[in-house]
PyMOL Python script that loads the backbone (N, CA, C, O; Angstrom):
from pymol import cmd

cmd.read_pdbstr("""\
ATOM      1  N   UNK A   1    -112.674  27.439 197.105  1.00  0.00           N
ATOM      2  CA  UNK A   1    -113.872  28.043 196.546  1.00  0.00           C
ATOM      3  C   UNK A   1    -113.885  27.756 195.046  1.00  0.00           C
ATOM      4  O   UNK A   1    -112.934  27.873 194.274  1.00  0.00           O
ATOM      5  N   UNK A   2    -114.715  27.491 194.861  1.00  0.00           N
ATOM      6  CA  UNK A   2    -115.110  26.567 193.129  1.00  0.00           C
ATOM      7  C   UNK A   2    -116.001  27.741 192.413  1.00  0.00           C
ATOM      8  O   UNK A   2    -117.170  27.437 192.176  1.00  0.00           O
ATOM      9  N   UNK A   3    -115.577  29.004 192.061  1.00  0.00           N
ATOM     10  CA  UNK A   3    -116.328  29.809 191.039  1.00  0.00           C
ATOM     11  C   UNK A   3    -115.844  30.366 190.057  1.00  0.00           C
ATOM     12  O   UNK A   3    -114.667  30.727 190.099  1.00  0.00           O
ATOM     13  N   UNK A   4    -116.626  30.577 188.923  1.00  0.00           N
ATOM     14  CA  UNK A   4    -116.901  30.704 187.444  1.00  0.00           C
ATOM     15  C   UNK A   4    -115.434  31.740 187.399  1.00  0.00           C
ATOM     16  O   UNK A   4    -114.926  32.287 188.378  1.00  0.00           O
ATOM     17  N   UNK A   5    -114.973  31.809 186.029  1.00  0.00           N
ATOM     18  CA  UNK A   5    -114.292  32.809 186.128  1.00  0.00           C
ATOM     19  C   UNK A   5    -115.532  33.914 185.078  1.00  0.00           C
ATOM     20  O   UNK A   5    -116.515  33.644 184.389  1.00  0.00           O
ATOM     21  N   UNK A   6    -114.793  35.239 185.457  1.00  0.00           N
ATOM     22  CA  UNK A   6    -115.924  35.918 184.672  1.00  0.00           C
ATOM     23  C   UNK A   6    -115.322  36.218 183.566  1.00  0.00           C
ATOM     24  O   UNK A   6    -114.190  35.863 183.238  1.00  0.00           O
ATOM     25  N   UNK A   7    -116.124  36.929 182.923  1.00  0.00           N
ATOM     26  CA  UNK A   7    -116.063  37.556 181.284  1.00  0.00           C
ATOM     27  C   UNK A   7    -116.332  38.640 181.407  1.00  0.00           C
ATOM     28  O   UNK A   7    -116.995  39.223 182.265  1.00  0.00           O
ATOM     29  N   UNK A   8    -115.385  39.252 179.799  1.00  0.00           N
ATOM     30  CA  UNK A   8    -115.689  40.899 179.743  1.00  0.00           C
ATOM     31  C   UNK A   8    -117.291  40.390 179.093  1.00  0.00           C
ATOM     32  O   UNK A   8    -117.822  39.407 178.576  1.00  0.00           O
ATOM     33  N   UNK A   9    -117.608  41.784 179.515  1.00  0.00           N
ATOM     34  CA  UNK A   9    -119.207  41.936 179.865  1.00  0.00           C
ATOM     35  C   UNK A   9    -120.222  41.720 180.363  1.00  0.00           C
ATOM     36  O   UNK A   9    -121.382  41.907 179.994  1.00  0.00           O
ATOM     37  N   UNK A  10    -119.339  40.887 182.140  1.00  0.00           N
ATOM     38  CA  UNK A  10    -120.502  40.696 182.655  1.00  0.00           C
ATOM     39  C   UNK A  10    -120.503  41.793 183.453  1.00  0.00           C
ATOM     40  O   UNK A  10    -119.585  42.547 183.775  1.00  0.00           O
ATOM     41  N   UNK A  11    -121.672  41.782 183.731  1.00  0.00           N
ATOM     42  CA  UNK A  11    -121.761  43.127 185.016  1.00  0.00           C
ATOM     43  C   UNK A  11    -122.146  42.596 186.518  1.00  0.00           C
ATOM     44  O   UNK A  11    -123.117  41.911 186.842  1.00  0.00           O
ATOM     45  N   UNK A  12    -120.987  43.169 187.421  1.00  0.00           N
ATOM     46  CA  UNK A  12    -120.758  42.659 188.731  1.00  0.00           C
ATOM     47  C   UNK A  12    -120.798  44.167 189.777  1.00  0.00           C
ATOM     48  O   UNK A  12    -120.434  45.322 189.555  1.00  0.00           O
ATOM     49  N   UNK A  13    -121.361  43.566 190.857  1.00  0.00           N
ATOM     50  CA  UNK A  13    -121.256  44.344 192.449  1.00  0.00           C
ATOM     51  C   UNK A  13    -120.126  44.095 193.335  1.00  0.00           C
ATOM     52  O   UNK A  13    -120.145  43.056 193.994  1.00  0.00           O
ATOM     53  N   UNK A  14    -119.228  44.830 193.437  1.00  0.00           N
ATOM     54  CA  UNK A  14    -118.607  45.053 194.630  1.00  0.00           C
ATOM     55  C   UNK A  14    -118.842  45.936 195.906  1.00  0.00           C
ATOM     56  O   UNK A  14    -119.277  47.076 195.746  1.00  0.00           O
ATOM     57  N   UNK A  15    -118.547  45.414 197.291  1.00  0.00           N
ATOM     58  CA  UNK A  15    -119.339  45.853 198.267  1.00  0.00           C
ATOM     59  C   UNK A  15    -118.846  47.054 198.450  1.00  0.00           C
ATOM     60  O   UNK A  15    -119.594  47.800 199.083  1.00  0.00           O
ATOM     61  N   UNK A  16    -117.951  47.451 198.149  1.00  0.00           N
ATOM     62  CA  UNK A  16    -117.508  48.982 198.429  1.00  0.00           C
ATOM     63  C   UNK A  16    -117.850  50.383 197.264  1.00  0.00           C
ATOM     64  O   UNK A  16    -118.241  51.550 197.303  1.00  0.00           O
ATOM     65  N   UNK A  17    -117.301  49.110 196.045  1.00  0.00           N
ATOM     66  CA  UNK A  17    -117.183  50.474 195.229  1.00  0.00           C
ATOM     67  C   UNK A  17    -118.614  50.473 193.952  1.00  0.00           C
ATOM     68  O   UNK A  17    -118.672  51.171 192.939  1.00  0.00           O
ATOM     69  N   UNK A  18    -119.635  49.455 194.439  1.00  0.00           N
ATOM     70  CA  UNK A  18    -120.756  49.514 193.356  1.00  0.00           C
ATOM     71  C   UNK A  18    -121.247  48.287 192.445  1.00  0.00           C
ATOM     72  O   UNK A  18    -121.273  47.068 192.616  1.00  0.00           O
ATOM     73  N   UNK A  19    -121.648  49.201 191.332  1.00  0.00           N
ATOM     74  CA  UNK A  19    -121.966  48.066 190.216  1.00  0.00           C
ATOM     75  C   UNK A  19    -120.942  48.189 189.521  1.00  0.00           C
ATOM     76  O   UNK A  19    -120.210  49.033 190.037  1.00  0.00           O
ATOM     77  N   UNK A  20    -120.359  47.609 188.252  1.00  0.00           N
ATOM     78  CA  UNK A  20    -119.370  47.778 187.702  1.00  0.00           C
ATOM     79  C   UNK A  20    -119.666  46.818 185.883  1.00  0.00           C
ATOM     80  O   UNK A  20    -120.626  46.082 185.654  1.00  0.00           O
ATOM     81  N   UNK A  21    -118.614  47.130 184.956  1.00  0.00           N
ATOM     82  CA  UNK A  21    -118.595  45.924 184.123  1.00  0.00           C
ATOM     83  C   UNK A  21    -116.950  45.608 183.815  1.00  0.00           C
ATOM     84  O   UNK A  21    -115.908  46.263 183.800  1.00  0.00           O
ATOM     85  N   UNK A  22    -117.393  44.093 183.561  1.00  0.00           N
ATOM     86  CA  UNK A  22    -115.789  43.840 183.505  1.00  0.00           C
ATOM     87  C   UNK A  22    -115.341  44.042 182.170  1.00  0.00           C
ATOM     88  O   UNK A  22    -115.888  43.453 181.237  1.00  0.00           O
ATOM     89  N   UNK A  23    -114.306  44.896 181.986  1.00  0.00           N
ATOM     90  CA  UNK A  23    -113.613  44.950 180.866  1.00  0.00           C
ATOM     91  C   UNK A  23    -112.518  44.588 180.149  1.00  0.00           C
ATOM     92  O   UNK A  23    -112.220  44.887 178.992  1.00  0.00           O
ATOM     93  N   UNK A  24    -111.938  43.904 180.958  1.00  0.00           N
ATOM     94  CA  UNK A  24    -110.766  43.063 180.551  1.00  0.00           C
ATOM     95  C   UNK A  24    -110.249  41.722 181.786  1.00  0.00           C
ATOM     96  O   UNK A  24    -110.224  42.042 182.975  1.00  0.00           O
ATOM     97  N   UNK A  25    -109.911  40.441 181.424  1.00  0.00           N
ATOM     98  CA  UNK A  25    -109.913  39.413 182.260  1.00  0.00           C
ATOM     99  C   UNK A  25    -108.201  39.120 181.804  1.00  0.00           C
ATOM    100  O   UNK A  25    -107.643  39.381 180.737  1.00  0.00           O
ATOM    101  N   UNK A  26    -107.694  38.536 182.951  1.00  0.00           N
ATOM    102  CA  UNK A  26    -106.541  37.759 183.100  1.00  0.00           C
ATOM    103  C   UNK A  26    -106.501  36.995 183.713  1.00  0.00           C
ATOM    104  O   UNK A  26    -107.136  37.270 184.732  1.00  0.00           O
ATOM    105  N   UNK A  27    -105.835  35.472 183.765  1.00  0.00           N
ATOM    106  CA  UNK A  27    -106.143  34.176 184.047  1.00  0.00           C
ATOM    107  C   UNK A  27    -107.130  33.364 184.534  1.00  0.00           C
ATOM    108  O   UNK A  27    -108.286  33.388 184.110  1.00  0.00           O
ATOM    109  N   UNK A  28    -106.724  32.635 185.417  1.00  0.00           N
ATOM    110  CA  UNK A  28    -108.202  31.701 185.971  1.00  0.00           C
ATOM    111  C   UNK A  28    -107.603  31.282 186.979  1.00  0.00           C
ATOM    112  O   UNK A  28    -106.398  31.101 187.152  1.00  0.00           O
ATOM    113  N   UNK A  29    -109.250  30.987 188.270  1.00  0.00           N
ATOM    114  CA  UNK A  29    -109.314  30.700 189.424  1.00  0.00           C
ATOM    115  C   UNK A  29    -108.223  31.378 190.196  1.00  0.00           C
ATOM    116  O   UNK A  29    -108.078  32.600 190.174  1.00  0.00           O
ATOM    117  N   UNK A  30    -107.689  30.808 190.674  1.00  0.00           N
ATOM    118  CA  UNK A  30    -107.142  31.460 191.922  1.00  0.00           C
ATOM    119  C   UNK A  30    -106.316  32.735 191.423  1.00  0.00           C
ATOM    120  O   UNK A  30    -106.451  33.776 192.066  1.00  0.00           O
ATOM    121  N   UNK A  31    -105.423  32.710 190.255  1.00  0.00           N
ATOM    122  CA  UNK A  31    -104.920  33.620 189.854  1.00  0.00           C
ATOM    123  C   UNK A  31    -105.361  34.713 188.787  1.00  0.00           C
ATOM    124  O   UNK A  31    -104.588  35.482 188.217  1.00  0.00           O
ATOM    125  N   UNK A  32    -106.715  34.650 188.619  1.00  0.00           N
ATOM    126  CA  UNK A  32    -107.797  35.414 187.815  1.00  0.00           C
ATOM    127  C   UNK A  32    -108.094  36.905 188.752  1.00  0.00           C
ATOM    128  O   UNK A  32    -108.505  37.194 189.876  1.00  0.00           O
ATOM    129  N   UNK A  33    -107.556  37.688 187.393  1.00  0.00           N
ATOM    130  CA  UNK A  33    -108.075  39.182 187.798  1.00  0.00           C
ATOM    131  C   UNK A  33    -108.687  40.066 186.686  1.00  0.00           C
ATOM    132  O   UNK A  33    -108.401  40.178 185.494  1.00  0.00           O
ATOM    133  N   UNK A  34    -109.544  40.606 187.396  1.00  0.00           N
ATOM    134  CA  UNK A  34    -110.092  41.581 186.037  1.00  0.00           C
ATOM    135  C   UNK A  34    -110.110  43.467 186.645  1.00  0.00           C
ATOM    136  O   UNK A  34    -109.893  44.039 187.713  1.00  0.00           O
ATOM    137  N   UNK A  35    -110.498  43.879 185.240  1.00  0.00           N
ATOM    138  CA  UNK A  35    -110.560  45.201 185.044  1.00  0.00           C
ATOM    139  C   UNK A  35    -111.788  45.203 184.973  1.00  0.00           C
ATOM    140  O   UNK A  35    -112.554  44.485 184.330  1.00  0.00           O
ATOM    141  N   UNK A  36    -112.049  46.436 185.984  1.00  0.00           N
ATOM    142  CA  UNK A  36    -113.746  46.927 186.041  1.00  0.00           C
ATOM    143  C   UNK A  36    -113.932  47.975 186.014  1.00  0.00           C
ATOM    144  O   UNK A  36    -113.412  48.644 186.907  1.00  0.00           O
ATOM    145  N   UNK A  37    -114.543  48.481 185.260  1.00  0.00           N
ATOM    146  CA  UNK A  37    -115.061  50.020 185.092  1.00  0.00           C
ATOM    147  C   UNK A  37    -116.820  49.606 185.730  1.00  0.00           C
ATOM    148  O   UNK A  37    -117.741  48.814 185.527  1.00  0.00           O
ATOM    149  N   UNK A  38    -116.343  51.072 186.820  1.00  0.00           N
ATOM    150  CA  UNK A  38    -117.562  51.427 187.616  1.00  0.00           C
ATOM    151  C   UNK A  38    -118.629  51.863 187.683  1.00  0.00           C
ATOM    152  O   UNK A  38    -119.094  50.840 187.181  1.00  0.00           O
ATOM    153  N   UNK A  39    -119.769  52.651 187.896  1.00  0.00           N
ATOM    154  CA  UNK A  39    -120.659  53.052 187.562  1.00  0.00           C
ATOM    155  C   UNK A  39    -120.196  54.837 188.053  1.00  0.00           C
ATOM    156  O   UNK A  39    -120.849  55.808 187.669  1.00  0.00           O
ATOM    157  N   UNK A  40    -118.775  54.949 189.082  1.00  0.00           N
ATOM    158  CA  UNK A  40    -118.710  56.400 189.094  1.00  0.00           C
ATOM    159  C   UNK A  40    -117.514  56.894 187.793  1.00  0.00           C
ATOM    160  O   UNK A  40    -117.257  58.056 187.477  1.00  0.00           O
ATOM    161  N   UNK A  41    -117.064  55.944 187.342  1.00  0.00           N
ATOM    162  CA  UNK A  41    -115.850  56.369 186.376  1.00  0.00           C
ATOM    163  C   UNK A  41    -114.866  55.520 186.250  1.00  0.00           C
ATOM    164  O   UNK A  41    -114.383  55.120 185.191  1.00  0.00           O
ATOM    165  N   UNK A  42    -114.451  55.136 187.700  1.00  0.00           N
ATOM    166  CA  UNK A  42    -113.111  54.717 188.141  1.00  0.00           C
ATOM    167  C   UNK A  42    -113.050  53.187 187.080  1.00  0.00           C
ATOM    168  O   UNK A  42    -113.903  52.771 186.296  1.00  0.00           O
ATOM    169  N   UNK A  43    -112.122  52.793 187.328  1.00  0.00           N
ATOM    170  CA  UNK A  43    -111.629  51.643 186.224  1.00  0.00           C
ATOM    171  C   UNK A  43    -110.965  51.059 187.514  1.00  0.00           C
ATOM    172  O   UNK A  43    -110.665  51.940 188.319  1.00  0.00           O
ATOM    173  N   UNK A  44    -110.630  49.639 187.947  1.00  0.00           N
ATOM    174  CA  UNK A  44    -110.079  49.378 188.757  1.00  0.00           C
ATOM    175  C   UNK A  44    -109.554  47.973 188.475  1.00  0.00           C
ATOM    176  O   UNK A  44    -110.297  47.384 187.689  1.00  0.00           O
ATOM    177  N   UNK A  45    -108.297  47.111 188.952  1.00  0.00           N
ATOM    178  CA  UNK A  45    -107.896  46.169 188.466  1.00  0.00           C
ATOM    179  C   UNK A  45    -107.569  45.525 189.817  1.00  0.00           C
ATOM    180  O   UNK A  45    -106.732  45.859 190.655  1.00  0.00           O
ATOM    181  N   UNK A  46    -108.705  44.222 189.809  1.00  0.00           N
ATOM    182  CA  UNK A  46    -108.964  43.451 191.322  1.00  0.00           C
ATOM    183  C   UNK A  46    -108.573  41.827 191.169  1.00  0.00           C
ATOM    184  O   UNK A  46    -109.017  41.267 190.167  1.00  0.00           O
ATOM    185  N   UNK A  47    -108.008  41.276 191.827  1.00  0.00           N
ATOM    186  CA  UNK A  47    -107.491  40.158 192.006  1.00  0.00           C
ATOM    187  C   UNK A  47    -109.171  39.565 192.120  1.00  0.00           C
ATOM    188  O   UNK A  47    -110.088  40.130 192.717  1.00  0.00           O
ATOM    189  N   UNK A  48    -109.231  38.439 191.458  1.00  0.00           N
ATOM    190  CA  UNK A  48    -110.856  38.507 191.472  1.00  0.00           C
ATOM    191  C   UNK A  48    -110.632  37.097 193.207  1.00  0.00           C
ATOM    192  O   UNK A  48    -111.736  37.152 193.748  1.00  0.00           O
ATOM    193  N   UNK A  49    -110.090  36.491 193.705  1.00  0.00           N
ATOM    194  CA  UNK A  49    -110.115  35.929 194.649  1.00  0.00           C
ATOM    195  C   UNK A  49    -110.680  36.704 196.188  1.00  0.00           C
ATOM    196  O   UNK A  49    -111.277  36.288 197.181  1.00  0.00           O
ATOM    197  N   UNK A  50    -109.982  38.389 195.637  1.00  0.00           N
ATOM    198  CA  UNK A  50    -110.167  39.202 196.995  1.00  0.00           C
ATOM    199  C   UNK A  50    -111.226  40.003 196.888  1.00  0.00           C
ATOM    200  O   UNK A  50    -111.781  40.444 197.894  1.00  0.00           O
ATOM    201  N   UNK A  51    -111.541  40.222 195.934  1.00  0.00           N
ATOM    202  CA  UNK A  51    -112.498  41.519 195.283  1.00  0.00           C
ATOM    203  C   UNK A  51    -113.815  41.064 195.942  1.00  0.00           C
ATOM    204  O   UNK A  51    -114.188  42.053 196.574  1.00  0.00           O
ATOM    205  N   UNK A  52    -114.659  40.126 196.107  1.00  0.00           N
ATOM    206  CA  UNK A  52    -115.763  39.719 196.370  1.00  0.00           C
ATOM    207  C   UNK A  52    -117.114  40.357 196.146  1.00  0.00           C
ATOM    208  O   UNK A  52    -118.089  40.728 196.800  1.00  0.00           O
ATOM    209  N   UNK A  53    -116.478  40.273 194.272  1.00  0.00           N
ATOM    210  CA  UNK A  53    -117.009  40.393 193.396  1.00  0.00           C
ATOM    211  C   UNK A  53    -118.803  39.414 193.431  1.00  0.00           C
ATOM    212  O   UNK A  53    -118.896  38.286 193.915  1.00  0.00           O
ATOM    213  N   UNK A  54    -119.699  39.981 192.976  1.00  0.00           N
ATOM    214  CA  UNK A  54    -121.030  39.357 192.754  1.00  0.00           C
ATOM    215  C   UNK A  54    -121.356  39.322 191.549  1.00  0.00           C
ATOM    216  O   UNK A  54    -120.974  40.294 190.898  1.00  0.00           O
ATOM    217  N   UNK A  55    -122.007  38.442 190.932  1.00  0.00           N
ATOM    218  CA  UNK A  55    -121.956  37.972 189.613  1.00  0.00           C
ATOM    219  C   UNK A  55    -123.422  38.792 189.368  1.00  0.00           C
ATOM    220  O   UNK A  55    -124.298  38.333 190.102  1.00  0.00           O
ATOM    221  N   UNK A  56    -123.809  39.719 188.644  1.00  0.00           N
ATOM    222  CA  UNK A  56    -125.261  40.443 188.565  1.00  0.00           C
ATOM    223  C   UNK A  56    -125.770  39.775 187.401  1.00  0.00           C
ATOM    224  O   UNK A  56    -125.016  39.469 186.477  1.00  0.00           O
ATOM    225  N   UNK A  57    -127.055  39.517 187.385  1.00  0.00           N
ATOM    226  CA  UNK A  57    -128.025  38.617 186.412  1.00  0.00           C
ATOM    227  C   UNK A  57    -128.525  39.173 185.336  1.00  0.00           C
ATOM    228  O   UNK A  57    -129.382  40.054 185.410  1.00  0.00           O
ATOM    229  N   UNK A  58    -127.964  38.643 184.010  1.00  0.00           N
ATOM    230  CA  UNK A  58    -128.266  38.967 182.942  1.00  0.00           C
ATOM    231  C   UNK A  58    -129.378  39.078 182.945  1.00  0.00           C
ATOM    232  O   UNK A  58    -130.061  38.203 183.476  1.00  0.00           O
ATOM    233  N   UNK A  59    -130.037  40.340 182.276  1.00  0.00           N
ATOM    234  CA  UNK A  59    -131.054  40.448 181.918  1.00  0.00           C
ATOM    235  C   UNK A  59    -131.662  39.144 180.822  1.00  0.00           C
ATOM    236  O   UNK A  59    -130.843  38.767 179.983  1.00  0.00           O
ATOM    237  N   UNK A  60    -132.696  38.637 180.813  1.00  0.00           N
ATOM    238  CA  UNK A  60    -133.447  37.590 179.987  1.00  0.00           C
ATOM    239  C   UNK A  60    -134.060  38.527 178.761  1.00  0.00           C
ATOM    240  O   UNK A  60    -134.382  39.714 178.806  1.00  0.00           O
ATOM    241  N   UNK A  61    -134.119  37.514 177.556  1.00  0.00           N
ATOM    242  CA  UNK A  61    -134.540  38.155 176.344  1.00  0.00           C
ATOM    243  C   UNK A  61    -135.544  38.508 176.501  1.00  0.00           C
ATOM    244  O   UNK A  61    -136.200  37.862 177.318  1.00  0.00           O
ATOM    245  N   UNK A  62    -136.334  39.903 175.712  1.00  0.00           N
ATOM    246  CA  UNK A  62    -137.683  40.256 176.000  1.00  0.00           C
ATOM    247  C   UNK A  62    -138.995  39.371 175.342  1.00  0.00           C
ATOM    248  O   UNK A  62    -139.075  39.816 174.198  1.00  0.00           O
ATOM    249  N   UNK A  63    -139.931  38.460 175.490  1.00  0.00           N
ATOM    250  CA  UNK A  63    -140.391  37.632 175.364  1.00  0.00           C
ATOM    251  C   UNK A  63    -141.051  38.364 174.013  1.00  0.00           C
ATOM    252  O   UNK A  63    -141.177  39.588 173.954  1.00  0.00           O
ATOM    253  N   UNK A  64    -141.481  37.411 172.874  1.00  0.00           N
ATOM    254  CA  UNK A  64    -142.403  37.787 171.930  1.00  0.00           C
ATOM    255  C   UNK A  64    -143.903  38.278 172.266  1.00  0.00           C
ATOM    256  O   UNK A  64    -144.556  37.602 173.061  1.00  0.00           O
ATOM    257  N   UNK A  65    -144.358  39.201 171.804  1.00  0.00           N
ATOM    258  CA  UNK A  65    -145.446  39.194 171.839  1.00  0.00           C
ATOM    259  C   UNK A  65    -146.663  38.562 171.114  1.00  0.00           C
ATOM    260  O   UNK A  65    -146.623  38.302 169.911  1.00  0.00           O
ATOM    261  N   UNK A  66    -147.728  38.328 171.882  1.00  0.00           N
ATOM    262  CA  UNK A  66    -148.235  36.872 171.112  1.00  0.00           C
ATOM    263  C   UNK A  66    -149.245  37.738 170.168  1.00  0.00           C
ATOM    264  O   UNK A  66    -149.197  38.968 170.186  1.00  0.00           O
ATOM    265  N   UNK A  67    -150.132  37.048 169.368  1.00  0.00           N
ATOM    266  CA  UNK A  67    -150.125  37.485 167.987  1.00  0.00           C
ATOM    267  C   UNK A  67    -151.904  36.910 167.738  1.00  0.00           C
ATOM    268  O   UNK A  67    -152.452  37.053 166.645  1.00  0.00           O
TER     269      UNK A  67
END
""", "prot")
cmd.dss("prot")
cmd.show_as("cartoon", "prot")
cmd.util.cbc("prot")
cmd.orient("prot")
């Protein structure tokens, strides 16, 4: 499986425990895990290979208003 490693601050879904943001990362690909704080409190530290983690979509800049 060929995916991104993530970054603190992206914000990701896991199927059990929610939305989450990542707050701290350790290595890459296969041996990449991060720290996620949840949307109920919990903080949790997931092997990101098993976690099946979802990458949630940055919000886009708010467009100018035209003039």
């Amino acid at each position: 499986m060929n995916q991104r490693d993530f970054q603190v601050g992206d914000k990701v879904k896991h199927p059990d425990f929610g939305n989450g943001l990542v707050l701290e990362t350790k290595g890459h690909g296969e041996q990449a895990s991060v720290v996620v704080s949840f949307d109920d409190k919990s903080r949790r530290k997931l092997a990101v290979r098993f976690a099946r983690l979802t990458l949630l979509e940055q919000p886009s800049a708010p467009a100018e208003p035209e003039k």
